[in-house]
C-alpha positions as CSV (number, residue, x, y, z in Angstrom):
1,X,47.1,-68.7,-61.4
2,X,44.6,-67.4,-63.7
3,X,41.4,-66.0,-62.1
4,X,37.8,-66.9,-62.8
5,X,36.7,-64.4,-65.3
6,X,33.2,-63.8,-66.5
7,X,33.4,-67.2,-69.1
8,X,34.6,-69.4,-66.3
9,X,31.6,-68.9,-64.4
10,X,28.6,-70.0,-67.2
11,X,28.8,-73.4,-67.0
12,X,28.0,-72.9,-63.2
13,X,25.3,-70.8,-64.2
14,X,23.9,-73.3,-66.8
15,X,23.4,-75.8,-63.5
16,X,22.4,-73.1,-61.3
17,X,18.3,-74.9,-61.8
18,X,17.5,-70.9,-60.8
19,X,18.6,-71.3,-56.9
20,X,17.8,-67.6,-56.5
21,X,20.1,-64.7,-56.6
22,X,23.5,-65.3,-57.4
23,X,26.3,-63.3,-56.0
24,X,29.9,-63.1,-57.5
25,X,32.3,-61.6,-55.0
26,X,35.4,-60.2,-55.7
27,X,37.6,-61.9,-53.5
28,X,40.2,-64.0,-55.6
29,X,43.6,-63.8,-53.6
30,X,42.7,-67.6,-52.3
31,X,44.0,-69.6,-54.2
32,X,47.5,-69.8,-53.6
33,X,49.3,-72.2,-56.5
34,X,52.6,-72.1,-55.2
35,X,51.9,-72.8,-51.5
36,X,53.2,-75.8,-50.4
37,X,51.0,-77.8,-48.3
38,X,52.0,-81.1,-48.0
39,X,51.4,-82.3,-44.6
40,X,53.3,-85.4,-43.9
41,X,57.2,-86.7,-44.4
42,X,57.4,-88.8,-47.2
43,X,60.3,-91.1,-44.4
44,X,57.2,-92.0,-42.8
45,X,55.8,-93.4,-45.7
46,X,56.9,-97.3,-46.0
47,X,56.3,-98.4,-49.4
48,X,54.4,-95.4,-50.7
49,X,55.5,-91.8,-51.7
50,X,54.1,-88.4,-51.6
51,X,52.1,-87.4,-54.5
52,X,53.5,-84.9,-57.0
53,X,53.0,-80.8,-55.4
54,X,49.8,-79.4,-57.0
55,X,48.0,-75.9,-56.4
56,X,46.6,-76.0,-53.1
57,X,43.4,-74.4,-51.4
58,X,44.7,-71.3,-49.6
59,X,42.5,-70.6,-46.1
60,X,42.3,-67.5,-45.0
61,X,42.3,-68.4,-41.6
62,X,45.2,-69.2,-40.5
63,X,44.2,-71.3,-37.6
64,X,42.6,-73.4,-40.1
65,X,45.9,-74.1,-41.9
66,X,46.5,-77.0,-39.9
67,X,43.6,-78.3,-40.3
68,X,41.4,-78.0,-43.3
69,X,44.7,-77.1,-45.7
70,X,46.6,-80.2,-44.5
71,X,43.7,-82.4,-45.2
72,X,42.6,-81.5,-48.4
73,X,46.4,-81.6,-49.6
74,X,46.0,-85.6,-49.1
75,X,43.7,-85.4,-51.8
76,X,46.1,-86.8,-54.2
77,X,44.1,-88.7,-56.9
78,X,42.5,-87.6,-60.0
79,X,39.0,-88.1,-58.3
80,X,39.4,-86.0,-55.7
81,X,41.8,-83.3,-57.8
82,X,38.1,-83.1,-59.7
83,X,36.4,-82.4,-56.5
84,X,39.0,-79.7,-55.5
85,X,38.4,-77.6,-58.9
86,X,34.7,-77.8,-58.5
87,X,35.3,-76.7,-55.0
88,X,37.1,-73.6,-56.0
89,X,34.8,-72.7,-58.7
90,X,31.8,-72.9,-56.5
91,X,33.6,-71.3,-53.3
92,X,32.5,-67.2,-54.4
93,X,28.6,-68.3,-55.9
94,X,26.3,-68.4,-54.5
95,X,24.2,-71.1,-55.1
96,X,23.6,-74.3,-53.3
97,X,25.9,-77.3,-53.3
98,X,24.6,-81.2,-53.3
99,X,27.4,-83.3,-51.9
100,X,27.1,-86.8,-52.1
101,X,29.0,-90.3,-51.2
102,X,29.1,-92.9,-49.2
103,X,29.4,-92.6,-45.4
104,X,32.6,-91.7,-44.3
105,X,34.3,-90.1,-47.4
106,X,34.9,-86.8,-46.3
107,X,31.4,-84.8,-47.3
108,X,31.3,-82.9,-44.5
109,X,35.1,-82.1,-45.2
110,X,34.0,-80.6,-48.7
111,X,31.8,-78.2,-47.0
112,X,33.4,-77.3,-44.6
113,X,36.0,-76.1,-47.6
114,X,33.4,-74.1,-49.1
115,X,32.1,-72.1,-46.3
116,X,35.5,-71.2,-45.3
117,X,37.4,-70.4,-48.4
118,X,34.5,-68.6,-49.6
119,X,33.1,-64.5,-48.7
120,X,30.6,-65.8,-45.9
121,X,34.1,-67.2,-43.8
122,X,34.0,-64.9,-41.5
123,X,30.4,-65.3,-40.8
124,X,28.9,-68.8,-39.2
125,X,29.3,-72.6,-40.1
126,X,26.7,-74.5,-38.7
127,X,25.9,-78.3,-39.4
128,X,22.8,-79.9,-38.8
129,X,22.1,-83.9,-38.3
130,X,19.0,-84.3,-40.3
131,X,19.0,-88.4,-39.6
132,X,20.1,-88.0,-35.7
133,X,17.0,-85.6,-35.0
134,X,13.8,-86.7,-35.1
135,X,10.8,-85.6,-36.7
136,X,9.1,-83.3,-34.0
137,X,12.5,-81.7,-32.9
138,X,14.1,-81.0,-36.1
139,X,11.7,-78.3,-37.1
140,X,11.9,-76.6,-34.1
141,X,16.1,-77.5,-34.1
142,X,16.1,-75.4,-38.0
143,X,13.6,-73.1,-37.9
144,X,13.4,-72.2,-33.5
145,X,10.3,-71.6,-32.1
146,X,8.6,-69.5,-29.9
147,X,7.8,-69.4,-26.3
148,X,4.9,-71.2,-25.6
149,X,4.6,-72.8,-28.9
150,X,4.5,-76.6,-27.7
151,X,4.4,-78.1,-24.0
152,X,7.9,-77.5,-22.6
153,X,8.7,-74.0,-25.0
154,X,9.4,-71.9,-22.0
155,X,11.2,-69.4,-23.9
156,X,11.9,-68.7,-27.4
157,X,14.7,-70.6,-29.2
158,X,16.8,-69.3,-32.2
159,X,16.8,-72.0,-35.1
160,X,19.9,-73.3,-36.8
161,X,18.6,-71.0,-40.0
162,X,19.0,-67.8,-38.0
163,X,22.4,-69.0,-36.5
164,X,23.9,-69.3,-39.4
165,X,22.9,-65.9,-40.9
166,X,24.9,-64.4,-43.2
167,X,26.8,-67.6,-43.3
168,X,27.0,-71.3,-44.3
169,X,24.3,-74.1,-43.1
170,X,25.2,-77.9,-44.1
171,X,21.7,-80.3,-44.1
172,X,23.8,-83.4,-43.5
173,X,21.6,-87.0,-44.6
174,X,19.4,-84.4,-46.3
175,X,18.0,-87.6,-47.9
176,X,16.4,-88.4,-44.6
177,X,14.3,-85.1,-43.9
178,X,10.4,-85.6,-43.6
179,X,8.5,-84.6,-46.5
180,X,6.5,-82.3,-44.1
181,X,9.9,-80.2,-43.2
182,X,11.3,-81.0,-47.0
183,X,8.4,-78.9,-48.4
184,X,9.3,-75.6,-45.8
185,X,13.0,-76.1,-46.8
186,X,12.2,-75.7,-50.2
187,X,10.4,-72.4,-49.0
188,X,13.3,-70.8,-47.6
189,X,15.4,-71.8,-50.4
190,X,13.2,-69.9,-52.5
191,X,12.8,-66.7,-51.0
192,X,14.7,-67.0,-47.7
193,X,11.9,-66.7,-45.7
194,X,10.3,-69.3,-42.9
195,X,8.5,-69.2,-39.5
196,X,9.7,-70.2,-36.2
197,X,7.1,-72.8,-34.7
198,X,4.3,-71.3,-33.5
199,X,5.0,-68.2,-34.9
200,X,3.0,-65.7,-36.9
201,X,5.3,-63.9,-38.9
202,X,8.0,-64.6,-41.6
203,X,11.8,-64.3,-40.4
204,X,13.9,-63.7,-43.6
205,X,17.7,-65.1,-43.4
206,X,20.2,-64.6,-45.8
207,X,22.2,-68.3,-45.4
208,X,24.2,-70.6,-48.4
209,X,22.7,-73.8,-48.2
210,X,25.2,-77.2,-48.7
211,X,23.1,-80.3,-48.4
212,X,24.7,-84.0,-48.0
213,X,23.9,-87.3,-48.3
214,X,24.6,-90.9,-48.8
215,X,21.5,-91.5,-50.4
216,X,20.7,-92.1,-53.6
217,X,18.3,-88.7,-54.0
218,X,16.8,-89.9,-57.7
219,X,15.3,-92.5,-56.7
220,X,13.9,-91.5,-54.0
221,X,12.5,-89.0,-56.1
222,X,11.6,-91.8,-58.5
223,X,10.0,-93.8,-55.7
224,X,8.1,-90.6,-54.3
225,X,9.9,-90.0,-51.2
226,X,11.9,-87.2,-51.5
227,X,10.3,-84.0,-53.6
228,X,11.9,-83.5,-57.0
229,X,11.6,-79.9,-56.7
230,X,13.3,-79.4,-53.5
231,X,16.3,-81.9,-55.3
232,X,16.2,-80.3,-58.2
233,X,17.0,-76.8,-56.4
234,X,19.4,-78.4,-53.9
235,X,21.0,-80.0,-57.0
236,X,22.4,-76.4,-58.5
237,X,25.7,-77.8,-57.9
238,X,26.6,-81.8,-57.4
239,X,30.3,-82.8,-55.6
240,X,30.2,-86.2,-55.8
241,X,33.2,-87.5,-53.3
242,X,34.4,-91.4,-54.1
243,X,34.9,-93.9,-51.8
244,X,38.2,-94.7,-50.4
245,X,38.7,-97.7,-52.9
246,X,38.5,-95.6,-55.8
247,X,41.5,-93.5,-54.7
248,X,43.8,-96.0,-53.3
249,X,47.1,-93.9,-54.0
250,X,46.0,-91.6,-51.2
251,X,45.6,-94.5,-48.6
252,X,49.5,-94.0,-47.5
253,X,49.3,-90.7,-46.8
254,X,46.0,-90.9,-44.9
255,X,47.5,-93.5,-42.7
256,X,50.6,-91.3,-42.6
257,X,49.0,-88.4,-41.6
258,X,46.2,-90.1,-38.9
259,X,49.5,-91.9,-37.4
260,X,51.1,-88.4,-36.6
261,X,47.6,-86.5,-35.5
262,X,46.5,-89.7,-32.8
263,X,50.0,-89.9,-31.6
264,X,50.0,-86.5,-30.5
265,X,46.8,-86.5,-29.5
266,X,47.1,-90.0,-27.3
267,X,50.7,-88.8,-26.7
268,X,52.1,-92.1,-27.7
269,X,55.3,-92.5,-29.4
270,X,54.8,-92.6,-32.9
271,X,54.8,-95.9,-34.9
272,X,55.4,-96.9,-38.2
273,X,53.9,-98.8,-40.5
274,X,56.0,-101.6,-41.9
275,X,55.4,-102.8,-46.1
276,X,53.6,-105.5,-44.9
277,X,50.6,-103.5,-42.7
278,X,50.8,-101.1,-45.4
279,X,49.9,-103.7,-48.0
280,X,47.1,-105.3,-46.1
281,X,45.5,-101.7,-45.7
282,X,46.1,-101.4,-49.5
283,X,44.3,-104.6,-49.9
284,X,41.3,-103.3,-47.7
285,X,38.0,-102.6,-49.1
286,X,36.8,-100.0,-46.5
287,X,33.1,-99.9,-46.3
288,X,33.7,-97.4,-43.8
289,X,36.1,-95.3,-46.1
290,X,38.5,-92.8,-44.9
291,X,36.9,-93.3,-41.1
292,X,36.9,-96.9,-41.4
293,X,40.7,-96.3,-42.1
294,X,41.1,-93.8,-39.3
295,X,39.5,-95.9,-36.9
296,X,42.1,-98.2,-37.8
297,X,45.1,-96.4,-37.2
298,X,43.7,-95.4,-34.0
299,X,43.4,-99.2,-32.5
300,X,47.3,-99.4,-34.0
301,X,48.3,-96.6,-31.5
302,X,46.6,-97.7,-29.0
303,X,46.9,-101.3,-29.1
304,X,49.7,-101.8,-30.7
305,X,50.7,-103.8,-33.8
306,X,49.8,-107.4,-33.2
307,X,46.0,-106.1,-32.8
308,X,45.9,-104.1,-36.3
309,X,43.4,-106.2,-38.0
310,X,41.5,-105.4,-41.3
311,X,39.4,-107.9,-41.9
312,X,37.1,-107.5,-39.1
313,X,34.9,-105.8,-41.9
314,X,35.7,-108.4,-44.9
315,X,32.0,-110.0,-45.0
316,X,30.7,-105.8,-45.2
317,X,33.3,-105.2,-47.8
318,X,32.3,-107.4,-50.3
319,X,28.9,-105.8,-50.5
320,X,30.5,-102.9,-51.5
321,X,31.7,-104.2,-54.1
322,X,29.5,-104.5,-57.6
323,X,29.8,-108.3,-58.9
324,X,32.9,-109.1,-57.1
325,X,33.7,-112.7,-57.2
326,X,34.7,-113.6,-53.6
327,X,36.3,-116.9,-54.8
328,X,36.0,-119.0,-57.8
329,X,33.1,-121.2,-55.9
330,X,31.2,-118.3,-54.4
331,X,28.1,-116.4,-56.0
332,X,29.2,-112.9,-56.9
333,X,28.0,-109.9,-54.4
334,X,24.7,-108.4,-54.8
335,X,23.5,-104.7,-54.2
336,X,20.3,-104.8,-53.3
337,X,20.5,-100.6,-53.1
338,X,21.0,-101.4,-57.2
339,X,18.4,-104.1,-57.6
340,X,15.5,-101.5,-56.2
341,X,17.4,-98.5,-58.3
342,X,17.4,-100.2,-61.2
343,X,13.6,-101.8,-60.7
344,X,12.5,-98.4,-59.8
345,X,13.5,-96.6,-63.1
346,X,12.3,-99.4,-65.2
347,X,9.3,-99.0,-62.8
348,X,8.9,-95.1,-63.8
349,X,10.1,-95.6,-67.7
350,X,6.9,-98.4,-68.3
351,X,4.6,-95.6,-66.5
352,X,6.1,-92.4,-68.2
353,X,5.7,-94.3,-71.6
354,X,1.8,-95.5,-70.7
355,X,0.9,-92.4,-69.9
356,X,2.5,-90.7,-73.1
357,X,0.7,-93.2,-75.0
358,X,-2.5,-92.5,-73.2
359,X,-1.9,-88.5,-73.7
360,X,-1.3,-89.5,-77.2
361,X,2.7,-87.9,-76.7
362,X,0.8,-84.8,-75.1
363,X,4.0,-84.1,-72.8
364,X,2.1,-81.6,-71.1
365,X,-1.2,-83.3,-70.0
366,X,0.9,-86.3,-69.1
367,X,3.2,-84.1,-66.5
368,X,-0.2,-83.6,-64.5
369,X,-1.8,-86.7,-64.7
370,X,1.6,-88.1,-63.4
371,X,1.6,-85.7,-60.8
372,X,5.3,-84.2,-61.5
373,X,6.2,-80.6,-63.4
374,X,6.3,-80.4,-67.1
375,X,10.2,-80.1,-66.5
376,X,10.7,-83.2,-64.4
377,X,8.7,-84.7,-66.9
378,X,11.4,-84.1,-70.1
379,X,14.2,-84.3,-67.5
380,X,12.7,-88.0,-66.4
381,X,12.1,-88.8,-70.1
382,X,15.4,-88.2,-71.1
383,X,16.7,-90.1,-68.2
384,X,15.0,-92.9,-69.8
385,X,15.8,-92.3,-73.5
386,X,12.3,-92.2,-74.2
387,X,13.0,-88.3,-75.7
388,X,14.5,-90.3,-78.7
389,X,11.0,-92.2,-80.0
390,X,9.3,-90.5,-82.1
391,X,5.8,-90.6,-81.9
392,X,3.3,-91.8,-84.3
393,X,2.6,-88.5,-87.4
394,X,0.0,-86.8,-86.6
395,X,0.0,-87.2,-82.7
396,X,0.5,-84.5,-80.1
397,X,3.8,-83.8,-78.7
């Protein structure tokens, strides 16, 4: 396989939004394209087949081979072959990583990838819960604190940030953080520094930071509740990971594959699935993606077949599905996450172009009366096309 020479890296650099230092290590003996990973027998397979062999991700660790490796062969569609080259471009550089999709499509998967196929592997992997911590406790949960900092501090705590030294930290529903803690994340990102609560002086920790979400980030940088600096510098790197109805051809061998783990793991005798299960969980919608699925073939093992039912979720399905008709008399679906997205940026377009007008097209005097930087500004305006009208001759620009 051909290795990642100086070239092959610049069109990471051009989106590295300057994240800080970046580091190219030397390690490329790990990608393995003739490896054979494929992690299920295509007998078990009733009315599907195994997708064509394809370079897999070779792990270092090999306790991780049956694992990660066996997992991310399943990725069988052109979608996720996308995500698997971004993945092994962005393994060795250091920069951060912006994974997004909707709940249950494997984001934590993806970085769990990059930390260990990458030079910090041997070093921690630790995952923080931004949305399952609240407000109070998360600060002290990233950044520690010290003894005696708050009413019940009886001794000093490490944070997850000095845990993961050296290593990997995933802000999982980064979307959800508090502005107050979003604007000391942006601090460490810039310069690696930060202070445990109630403490004095700067620690300085030298951590790759991977941030998910299954938010949509612009507009809550639109609507002013997320910061677009911090987004911008999370944003070096974007994985965006599809939902399991956009990559129906790997549905077999996901079922395949869960049928084989749970069965060990439950120790039941392992079923199959005949054409006719396997077609109704082709037909599925999966609002709950690949764990909706999992969930799924779990309640098969258990219950056994008669109680395999997919359309518990049919009414949740539809809404996940942009103006599907759900029969000829029916109203089509509505998003209403798309109905505020899209009012928002109209929103933010009739204000960016008011206050260009005002500044009479003086881009930079309009950033600060808007409040934003002179870059969000000509990012947002060409967002909005409003970087193709051409002002009036003879006014600023």
């Amino acid at each position: 396989m051909e290795t990642l020479g100086s070239e092959s890296l610049e069109p990471l650099k051009s989106q590295r939004n300057s994240p800080g230092p970046i580091t190219v290590f030397s390690d490329q003996e790990q990608i393995d394209p003739t490896a054979d990973a494929s992690p299920v027998d295509s007998d078990h397979i009733v009315g599907g087949s195994l997708a064509p062999r394809r370079p897999a991700l070779r792990f270092p660790d090999a306790s991780l081979a049956s694992s990660l490796r066996r997992e991310i062969a399943l990725w069988s569609s052109d979608r996720m072959q996308e995500v698997r080259e971004i993945i092994q471009q962005a393994t060795n550089i250091d920069v951060t990583v912006l994974i997004s999709g909707e709940t249950g499509t494997g984001k934590d998967l993806v970085a769990r990838a990059i930390h260990h196929l990458s030079s910090r592997r041997l070093a921690p992997y630790v995952a923080v819960n931004c949305a399952a911590v609240p407000k109070d406790l998360l600060e002290s949960e990233l950044f520690g604190h010290e003894r005696g900092a708050f009413t019940g501090a009886h001794q000093l705590k490490l944070g997850k940030f000095e845990s993961a030294n050296h290593g990997t930290i995933l802000l999982d529903e980064i979307g959800d953080l508090h502005p107050e803690l979003q604007a000391k994340l942006l601090h460490i990102l810039q310069d690696g520094t930060f202070s445990r609560v109630g403490g004095r002086s700067a620690m300085k920790v030298d951590v790759r930071v991977l941030a998910a979400t299954n938010r949509d980030l612009a507009l809550a940088v639109a609507t002013g509740r997320f910061r677009d600096d911090l987004y911008y510098r999370l944003n070096a790197i974007e994985i965006v990971v599809p939902p399991l109805r956009e990559r129906r051809e790997e549905i077999p061998l996901l079922a395949a594959y869960f049928m084989e783990r749970y069965s060990k793991l439950y120790q039941r005798d392992r079923r199959e699935l005949n054409p006719e299960m396997l077609n109704r969980l082709n037909r599925h919608q999966y609002p709950g993606n690949v764990r909706e699925l999992e969930n799924i073939i779990k309640r098969f093992i258990v219950l056994g077949s008669t109680h395999v039912d997919t359309t518990a979720s049919s009414l949740q399905s539809a809404a996940h599905q942009n103006n599907r008709v759900l029969d000829p008399g029916q109203p089509a679906a509505v998003f209403l996450k798309d109905v505020a997205r899209k009012a928002a940026r109209r929103a933010e377009r009739e204000e960016i172009l008011k206050m260009l007008e005002r500044t009479r097209w003086n881009r930079a005097r309009a950033a600060t009366l808007l409040n934003i930087s002179y870059r969000s500004l000509l990012y947002k305006m060409k967002d909005a096309g409003l970087d193709r009208i051409r002002p009036i001759a003879g006014l600023s620009v």
